[in-house]
Biotite code that builds the C-alpha atoms (Angstrom):
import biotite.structure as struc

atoms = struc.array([
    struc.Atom([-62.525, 16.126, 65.233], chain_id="A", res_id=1, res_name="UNK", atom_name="CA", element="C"),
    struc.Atom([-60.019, 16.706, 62.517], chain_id="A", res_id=2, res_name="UNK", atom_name="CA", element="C"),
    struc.Atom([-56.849, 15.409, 64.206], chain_id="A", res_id=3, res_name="UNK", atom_name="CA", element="C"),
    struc.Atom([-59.108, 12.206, 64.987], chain_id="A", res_id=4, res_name="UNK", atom_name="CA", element="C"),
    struc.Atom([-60.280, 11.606, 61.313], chain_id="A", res_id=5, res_name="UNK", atom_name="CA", element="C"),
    struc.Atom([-56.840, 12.134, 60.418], chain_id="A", res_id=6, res_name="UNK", atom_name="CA", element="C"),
    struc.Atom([-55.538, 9.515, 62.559], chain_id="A", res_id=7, res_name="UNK", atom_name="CA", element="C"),
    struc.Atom([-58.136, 6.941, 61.645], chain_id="A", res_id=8, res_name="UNK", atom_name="CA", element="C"),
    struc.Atom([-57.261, 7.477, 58.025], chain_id="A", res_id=9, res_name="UNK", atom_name="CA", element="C"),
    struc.Atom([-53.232, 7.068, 59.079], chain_id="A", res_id=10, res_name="UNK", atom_name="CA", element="C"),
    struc.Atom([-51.748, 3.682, 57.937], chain_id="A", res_id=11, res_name="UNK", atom_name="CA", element="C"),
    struc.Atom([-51.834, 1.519, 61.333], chain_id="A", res_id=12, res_name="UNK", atom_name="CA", element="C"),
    struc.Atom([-49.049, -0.706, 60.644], chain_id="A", res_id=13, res_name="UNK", atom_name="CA", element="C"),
    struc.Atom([-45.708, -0.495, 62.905], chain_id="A", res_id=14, res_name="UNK", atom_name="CA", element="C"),
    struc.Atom([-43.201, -0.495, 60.013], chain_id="A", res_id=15, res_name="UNK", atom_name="CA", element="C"),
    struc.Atom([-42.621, 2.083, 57.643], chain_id="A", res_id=16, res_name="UNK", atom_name="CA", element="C"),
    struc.Atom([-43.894, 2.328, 53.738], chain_id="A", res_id=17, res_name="UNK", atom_name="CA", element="C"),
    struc.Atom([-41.039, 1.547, 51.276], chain_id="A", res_id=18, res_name="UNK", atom_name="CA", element="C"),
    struc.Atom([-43.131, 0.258, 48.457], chain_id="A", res_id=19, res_name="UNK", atom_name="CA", element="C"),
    struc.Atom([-41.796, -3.134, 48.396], chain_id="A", res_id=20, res_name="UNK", atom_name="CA", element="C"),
    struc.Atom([-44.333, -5.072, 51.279], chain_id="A", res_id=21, res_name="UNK", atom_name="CA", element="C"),
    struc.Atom([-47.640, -4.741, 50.533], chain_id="A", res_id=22, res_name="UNK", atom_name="CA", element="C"),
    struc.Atom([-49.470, -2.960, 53.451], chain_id="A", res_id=23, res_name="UNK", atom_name="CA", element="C"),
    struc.Atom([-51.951, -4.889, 55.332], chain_id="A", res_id=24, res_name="UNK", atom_name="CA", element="C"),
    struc.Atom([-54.141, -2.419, 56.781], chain_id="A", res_id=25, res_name="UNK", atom_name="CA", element="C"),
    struc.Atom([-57.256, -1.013, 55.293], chain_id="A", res_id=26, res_name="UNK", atom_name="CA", element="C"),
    struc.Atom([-56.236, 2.239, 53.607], chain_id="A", res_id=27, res_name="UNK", atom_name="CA", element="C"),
    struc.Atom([-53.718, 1.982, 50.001], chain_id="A", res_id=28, res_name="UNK", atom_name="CA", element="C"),
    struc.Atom([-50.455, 2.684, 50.493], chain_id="A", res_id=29, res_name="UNK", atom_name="CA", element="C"),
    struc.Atom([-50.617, 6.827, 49.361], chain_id="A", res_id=30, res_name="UNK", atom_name="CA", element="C"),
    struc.Atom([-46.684, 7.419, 50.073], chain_id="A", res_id=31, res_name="UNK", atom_name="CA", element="C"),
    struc.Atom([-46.015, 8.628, 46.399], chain_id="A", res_id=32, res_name="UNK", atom_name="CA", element="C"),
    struc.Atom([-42.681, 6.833, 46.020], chain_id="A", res_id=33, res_name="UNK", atom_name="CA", element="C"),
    struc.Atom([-41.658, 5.686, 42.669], chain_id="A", res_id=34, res_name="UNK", atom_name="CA", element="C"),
    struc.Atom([-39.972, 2.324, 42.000], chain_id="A", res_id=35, res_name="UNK", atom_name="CA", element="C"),
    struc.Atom([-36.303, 3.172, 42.194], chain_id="A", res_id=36, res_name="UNK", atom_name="CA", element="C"),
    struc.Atom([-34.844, 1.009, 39.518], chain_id="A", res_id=37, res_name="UNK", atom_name="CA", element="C"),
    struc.Atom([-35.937, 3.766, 36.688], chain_id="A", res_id=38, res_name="UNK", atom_name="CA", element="C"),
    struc.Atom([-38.717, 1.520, 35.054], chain_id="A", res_id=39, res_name="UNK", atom_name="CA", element="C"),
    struc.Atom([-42.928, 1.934, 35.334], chain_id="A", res_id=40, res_name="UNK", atom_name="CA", element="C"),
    struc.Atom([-44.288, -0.515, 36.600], chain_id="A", res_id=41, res_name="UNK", atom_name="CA", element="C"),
    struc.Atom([-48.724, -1.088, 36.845], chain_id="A", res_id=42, res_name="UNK", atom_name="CA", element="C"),
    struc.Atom([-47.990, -1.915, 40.624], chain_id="A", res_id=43, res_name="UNK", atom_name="CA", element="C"),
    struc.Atom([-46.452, -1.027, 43.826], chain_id="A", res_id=44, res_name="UNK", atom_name="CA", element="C"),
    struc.Atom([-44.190, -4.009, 44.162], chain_id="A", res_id=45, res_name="UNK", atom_name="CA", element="C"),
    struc.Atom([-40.227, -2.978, 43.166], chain_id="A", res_id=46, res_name="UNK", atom_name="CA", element="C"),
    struc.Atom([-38.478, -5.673, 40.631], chain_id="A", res_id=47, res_name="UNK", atom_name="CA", element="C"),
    struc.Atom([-35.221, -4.096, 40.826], chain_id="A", res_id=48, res_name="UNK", atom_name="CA", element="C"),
    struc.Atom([-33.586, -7.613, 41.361], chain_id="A", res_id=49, res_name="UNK", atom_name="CA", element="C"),
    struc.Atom([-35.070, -9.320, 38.922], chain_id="A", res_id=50, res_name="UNK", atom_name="CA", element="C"),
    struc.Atom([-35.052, -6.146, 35.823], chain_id="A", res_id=51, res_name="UNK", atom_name="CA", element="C"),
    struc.Atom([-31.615, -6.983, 33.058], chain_id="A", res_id=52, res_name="UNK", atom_name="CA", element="C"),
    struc.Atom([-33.168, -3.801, 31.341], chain_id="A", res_id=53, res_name="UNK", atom_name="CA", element="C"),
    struc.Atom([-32.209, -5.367, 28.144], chain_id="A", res_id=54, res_name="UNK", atom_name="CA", element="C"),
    struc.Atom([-28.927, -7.045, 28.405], chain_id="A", res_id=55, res_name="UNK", atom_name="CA", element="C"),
    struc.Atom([-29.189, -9.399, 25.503], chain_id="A", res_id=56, res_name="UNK", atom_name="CA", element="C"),
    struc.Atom([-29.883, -5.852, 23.452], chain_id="A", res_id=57, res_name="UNK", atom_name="CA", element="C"),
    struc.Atom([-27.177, -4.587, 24.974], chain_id="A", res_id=58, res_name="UNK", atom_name="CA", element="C"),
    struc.Atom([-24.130, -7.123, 24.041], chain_id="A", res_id=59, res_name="UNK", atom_name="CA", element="C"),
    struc.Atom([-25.854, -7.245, 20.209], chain_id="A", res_id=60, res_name="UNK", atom_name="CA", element="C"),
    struc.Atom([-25.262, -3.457, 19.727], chain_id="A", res_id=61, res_name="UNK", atom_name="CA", element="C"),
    struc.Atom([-21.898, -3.471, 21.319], chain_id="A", res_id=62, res_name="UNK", atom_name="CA", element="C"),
    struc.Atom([-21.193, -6.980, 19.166], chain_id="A", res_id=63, res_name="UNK", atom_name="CA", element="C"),
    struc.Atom([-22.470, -4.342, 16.202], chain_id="A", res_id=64, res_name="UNK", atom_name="CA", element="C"),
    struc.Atom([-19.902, -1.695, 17.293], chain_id="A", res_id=65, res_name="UNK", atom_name="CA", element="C"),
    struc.Atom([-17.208, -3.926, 16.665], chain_id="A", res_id=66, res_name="UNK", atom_name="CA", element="C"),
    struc.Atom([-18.032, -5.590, 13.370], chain_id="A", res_id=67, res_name="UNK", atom_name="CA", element="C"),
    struc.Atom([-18.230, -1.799, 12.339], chain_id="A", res_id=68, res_name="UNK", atom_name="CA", element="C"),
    struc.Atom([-14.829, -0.632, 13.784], chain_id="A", res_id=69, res_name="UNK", atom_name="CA", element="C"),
    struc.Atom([-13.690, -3.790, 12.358], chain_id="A", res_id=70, res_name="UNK", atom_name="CA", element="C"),
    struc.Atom([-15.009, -2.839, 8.700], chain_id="A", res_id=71, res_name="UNK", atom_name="CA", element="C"),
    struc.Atom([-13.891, 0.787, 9.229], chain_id="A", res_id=72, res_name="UNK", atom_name="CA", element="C"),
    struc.Atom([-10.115, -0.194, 9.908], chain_id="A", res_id=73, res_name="UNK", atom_name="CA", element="C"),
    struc.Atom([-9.955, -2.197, 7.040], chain_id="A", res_id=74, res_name="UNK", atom_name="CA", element="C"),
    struc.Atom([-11.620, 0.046, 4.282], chain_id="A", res_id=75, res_name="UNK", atom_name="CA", element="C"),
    struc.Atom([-9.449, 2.790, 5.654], chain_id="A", res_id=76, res_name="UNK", atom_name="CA", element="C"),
    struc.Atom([-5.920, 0.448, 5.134], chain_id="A", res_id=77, res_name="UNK", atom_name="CA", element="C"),
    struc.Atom([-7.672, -0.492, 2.026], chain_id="A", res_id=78, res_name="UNK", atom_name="CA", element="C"),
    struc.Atom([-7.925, 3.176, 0.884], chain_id="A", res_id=79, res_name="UNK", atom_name="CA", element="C"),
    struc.Atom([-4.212, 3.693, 2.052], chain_id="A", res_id=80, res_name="UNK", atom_name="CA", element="C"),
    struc.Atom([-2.777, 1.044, -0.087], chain_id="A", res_id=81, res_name="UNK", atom_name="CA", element="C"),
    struc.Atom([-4.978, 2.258, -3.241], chain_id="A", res_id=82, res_name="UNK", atom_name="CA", element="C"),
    struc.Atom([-3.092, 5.905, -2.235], chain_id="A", res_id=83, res_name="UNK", atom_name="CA", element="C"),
    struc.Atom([0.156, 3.920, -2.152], chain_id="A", res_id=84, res_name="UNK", atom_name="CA", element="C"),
    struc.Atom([-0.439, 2.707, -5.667], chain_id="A", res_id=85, res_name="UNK", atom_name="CA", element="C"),
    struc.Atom([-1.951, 5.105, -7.453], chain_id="A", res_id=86, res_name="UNK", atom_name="CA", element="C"),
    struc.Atom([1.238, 7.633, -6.364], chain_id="A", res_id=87, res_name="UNK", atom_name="CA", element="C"),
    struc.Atom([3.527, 4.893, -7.295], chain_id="A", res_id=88, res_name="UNK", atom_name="CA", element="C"),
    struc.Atom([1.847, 4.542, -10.531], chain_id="A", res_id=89, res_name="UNK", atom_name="CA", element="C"),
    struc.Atom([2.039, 8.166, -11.544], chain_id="A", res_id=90, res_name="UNK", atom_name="CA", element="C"),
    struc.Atom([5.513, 8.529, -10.090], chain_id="A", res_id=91, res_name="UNK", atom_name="CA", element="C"),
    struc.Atom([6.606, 5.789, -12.775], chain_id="A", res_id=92, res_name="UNK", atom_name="CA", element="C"),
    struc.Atom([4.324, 7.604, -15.505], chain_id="A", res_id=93, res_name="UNK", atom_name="CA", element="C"),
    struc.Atom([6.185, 10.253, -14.741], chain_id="A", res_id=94, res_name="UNK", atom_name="CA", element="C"),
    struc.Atom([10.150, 8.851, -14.230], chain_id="A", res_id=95, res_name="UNK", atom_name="CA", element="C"),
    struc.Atom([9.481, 6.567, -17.447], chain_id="A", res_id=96, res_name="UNK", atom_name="CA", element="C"),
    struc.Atom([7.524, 9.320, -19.755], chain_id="A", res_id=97, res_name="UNK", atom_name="CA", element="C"),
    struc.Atom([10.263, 9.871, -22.271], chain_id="A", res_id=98, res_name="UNK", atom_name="CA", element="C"),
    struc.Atom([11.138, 6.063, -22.519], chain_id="A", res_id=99, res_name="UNK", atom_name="CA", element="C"),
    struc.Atom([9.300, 5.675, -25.759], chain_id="A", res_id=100, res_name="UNK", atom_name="CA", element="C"),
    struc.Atom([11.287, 8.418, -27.214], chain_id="A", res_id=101, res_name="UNK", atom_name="CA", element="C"),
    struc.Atom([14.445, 7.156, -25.669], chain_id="A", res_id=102, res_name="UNK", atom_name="CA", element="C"),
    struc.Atom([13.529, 3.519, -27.183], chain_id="A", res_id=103, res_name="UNK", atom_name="CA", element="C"),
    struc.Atom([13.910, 5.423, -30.605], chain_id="A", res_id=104, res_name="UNK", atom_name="CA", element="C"),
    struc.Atom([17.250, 7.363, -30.103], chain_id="A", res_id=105, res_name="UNK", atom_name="CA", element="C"),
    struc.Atom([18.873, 4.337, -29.452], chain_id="A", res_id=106, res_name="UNK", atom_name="CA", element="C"),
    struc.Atom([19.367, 2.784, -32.561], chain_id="A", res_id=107, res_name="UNK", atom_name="CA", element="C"),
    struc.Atom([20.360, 6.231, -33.430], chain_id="A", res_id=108, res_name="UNK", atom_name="CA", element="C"),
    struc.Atom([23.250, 5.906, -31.408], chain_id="A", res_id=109, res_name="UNK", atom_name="CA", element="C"),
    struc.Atom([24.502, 2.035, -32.582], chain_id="A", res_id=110, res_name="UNK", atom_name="CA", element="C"),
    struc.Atom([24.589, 4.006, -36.176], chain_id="A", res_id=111, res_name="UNK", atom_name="CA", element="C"),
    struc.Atom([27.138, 6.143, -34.636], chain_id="A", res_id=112, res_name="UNK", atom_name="CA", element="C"),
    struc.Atom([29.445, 3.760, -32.922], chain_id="A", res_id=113, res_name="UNK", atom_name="CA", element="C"),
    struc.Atom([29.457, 1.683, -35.844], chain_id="A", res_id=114, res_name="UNK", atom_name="CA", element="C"),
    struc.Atom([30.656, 4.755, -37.936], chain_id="A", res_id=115, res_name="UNK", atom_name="CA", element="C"),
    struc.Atom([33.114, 5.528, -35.685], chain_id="A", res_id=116, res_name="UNK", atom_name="CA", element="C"),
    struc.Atom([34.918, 1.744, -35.880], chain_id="A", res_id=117, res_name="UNK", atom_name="CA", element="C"),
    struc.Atom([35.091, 1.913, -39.375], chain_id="A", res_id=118, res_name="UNK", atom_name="CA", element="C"),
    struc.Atom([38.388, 2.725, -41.082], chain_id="A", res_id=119, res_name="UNK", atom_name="CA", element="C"),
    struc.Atom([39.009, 4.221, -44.281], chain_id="A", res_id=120, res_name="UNK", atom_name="CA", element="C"),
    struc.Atom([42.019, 5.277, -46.171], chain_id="A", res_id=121, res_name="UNK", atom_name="CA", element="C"),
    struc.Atom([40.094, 7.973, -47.988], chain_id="A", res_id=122, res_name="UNK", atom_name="CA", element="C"),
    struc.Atom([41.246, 11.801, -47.720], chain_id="A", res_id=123, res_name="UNK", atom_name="CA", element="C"),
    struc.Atom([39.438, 13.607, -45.488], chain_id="A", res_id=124, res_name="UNK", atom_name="CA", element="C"),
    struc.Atom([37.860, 10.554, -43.733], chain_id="A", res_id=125, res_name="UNK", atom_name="CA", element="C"),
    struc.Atom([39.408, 11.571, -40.419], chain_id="A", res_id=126, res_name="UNK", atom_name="CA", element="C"),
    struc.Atom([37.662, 15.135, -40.061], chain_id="A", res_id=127, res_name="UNK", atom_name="CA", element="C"),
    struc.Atom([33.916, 12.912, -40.789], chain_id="A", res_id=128, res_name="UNK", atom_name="CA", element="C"),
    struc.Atom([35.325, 10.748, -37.981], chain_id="A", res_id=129, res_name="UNK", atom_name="CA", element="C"),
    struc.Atom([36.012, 13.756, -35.472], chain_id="A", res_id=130, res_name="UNK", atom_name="CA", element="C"),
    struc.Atom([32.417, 15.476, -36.528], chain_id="A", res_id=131, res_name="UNK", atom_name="CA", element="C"),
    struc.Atom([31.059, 12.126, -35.798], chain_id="A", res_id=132, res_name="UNK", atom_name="CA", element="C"),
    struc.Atom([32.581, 11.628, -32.596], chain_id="A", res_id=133, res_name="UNK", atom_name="CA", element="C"),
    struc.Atom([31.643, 15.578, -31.562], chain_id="A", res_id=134, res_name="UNK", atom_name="CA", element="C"),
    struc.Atom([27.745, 14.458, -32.195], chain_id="A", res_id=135, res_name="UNK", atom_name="CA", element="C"),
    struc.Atom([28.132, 10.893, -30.309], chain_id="A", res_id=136, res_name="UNK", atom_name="CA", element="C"),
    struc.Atom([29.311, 12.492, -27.146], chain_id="A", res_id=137, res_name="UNK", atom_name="CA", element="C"),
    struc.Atom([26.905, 15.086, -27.270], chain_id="A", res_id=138, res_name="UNK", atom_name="CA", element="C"),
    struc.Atom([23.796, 12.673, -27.601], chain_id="A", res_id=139, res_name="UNK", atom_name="CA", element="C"),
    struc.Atom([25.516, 10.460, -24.802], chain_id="A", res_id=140, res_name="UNK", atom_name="CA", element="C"),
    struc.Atom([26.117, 13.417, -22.603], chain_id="A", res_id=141, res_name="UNK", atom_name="CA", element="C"),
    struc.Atom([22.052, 14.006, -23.547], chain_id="A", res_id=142, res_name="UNK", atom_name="CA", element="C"),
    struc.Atom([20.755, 11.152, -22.582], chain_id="A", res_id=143, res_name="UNK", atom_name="CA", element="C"),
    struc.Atom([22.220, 10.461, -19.658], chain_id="A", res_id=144, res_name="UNK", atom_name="CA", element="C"),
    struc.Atom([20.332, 13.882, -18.422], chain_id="A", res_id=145, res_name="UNK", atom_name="CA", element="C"),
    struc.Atom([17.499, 11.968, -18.672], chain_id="A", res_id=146, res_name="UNK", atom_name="CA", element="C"),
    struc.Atom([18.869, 8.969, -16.627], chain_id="A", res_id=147, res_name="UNK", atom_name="CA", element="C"),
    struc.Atom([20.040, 6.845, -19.491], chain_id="A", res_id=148, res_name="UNK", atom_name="CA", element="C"),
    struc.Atom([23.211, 4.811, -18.829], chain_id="A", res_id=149, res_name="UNK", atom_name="CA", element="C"),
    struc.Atom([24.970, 2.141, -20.289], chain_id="A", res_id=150, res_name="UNK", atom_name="CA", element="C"),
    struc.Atom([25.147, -1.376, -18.548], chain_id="A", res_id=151, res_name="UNK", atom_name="CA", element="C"),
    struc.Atom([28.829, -2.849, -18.255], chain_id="A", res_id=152, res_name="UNK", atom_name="CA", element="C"),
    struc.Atom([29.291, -6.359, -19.986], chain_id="A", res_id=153, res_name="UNK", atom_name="CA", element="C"),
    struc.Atom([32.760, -6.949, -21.520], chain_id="A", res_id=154, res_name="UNK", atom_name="CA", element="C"),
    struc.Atom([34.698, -8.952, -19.343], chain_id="A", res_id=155, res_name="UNK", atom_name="CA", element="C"),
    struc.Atom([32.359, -9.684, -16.917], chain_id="A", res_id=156, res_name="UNK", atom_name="CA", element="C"),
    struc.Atom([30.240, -12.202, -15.644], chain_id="A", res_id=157, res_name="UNK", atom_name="CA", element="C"),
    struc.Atom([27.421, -13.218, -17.654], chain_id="A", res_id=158, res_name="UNK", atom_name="CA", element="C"),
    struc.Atom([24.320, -11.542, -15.679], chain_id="A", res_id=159, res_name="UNK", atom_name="CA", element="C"),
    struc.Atom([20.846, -12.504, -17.042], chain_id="A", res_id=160, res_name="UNK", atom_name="CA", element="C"),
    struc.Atom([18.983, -9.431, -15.849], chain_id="A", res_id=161, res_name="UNK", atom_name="CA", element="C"),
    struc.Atom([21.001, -7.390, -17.636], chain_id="A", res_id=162, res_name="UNK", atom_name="CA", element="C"),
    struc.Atom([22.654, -9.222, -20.552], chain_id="A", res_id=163, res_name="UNK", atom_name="CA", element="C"),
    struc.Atom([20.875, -11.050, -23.159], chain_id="A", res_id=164, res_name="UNK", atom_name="CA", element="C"),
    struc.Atom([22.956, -14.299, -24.691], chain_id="A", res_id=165, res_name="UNK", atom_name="CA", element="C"),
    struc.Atom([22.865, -14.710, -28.558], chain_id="A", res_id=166, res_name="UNK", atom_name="CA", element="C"),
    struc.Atom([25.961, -16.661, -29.052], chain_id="A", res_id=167, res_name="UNK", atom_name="CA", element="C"),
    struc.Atom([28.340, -19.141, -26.874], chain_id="A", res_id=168, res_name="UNK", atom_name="CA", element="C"),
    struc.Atom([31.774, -19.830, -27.674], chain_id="A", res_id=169, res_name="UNK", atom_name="CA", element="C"),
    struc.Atom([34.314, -21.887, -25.467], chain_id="A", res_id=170, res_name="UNK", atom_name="CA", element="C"),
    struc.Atom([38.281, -20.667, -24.461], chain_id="A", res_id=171, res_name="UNK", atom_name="CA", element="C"),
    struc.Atom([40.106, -22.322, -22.102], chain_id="A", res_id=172, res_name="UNK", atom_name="CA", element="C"),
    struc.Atom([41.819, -19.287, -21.629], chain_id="A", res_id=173, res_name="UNK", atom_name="CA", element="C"),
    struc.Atom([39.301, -17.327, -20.371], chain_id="A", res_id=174, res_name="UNK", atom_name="CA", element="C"),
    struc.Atom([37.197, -17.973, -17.404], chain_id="A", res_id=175, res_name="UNK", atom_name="CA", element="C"),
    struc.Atom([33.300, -19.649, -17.620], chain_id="A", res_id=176, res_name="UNK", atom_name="CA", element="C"),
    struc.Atom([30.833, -17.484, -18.162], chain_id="A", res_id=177, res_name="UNK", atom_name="CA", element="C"),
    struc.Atom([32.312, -14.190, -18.669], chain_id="A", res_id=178, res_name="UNK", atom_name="CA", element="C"),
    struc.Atom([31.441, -12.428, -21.849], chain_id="A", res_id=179, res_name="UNK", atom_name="CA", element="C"),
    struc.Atom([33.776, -12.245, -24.045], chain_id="A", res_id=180, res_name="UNK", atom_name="CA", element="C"),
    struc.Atom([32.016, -9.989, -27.104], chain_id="A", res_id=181, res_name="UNK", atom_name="CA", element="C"),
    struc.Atom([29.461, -7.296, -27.430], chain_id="A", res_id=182, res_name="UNK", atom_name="CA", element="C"),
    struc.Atom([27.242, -7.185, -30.128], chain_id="A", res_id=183, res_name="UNK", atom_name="CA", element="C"),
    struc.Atom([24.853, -4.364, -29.208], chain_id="A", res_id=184, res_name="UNK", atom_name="CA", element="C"),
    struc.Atom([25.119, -2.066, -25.999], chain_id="A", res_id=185, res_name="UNK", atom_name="CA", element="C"),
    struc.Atom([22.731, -2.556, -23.231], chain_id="A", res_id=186, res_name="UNK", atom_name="CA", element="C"),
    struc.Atom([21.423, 0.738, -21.489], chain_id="A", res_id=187, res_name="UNK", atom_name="CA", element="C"),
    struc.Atom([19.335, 1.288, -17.823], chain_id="A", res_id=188, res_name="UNK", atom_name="CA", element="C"),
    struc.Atom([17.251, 4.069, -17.540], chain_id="A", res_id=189, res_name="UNK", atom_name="CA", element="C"),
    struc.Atom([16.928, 5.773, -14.377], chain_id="A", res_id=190, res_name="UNK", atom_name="CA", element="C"),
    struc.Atom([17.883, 2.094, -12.771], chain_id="A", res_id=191, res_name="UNK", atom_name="CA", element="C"),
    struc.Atom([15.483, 0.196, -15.221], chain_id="A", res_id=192, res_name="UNK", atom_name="CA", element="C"),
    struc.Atom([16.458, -2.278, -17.582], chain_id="A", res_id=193, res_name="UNK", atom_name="CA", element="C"),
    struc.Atom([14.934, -0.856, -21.187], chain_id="A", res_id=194, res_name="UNK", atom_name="CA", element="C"),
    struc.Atom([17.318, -3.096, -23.440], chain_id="A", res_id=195, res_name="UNK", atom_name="CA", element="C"),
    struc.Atom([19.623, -5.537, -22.391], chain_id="A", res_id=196, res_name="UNK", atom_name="CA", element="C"),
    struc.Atom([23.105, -5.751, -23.386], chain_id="A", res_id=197, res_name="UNK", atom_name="CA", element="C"),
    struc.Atom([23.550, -8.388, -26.967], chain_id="A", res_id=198, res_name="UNK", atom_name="CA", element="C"),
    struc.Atom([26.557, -10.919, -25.982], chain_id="A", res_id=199, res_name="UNK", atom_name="CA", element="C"),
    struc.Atom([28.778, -13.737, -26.271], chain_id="A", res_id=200, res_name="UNK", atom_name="CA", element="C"),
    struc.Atom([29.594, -15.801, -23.577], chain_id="A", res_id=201, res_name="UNK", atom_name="CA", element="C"),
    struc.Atom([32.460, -17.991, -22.633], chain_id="A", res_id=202, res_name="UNK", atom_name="CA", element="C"),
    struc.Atom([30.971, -21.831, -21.790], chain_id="A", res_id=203, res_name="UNK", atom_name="CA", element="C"),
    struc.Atom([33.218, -24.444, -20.880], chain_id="A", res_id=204, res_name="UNK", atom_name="CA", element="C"),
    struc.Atom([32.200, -27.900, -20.590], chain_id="A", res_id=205, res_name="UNK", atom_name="CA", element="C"),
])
């Protein structure tokens, strides 16, 4: 009797359960199997062909992504180049730190060369000279410790980064444009122009 009631309760159709036909005969499809494309669903019927599982979701996060890598890259080149400054800056706080006090030596030093072209007759005037002369070296040799150097002019072309025009004169004999006088020494420190050179330049029409 068993094997007959289990028979009658068997699914009579020819073809095999997959959970995608619905079964005609009288008795609900009991085969257990789940619908294979990973999603619930209230009935028996697969939709694997017609699930996107949330494609539109899908391209707005990875659109997302990209903005953000996007952002990233930039704040991080951003942060690079404020590096790059900032060291730059304090390397030049640092290189130009005794300017100031360099600023105030040199007129210091014009006092000395001007000394030194003076000529006397007086006794004794030639030992000043040589005392002088023993203190001018030793502040040049000083200062150029700390980078400081003087910036050619005499006989050269006229050079506007470096040489500062305050009078103009015209001979024939000389070529245009060359300087023919200084007035007050120019001086670079540590390659940067702190005073430019006073002088007169040849200008012929």
């Amino acid at each position: 009797m068993k094997n007959k009631d289990e028979e009658i309760k068997k699914c009579k159709c020819s073809e095999e359960c997959t959970c995608t036909d619905e079964c005609n005969c009288d008795e609900t499809c009991n085969c257990g199997e789940g619908c294979k494309c990973g999603h619930e669903s209230s009935s028996n019927e697969c939709k694997c062909d017609e699930c996107h599982c949330g494609e539109e979701e899908i391209l707005i996060l990875k659109n997302n992504i990209e903005h953000l890598e996007a952002k990233l890259k930039l704040s991080q080149a951003e942060l690079i180049n404020y590096r790059k400054r900032k060291d730059e800056e304090t390397s030049n706080m640092l290189k130009f730190a005794n300017m100031d006090l360099i600023l105030e030596l040199l007129p210091v030093l014009d006092n000395f060369e001007r000394a030194l072209n003076m000529k006397s007759d007086l006794t004794g005037f030639d030992k000043y000279t040589e005392g002088y002369k023993l203190l001018y070296s030793h502040m040049l040799d000083t200062l150029k410790k700390f980078g400081v150097e003087e910036i050619p002019a005499l006989g050269l072309e006229f050079d506007p980064n470096v040489h500062e025009a305050v009078m103009i004169d015209s001979k024939e004999d000389s070529e245009n444009d060359i300087v023919l006088e200084v007035f007050n020494k120019g001086y670079t420190l540590k390659g940067r122009v702190i005073r430019p050179a006073k002088v007169k330049v040849n200008k012929i029409d």
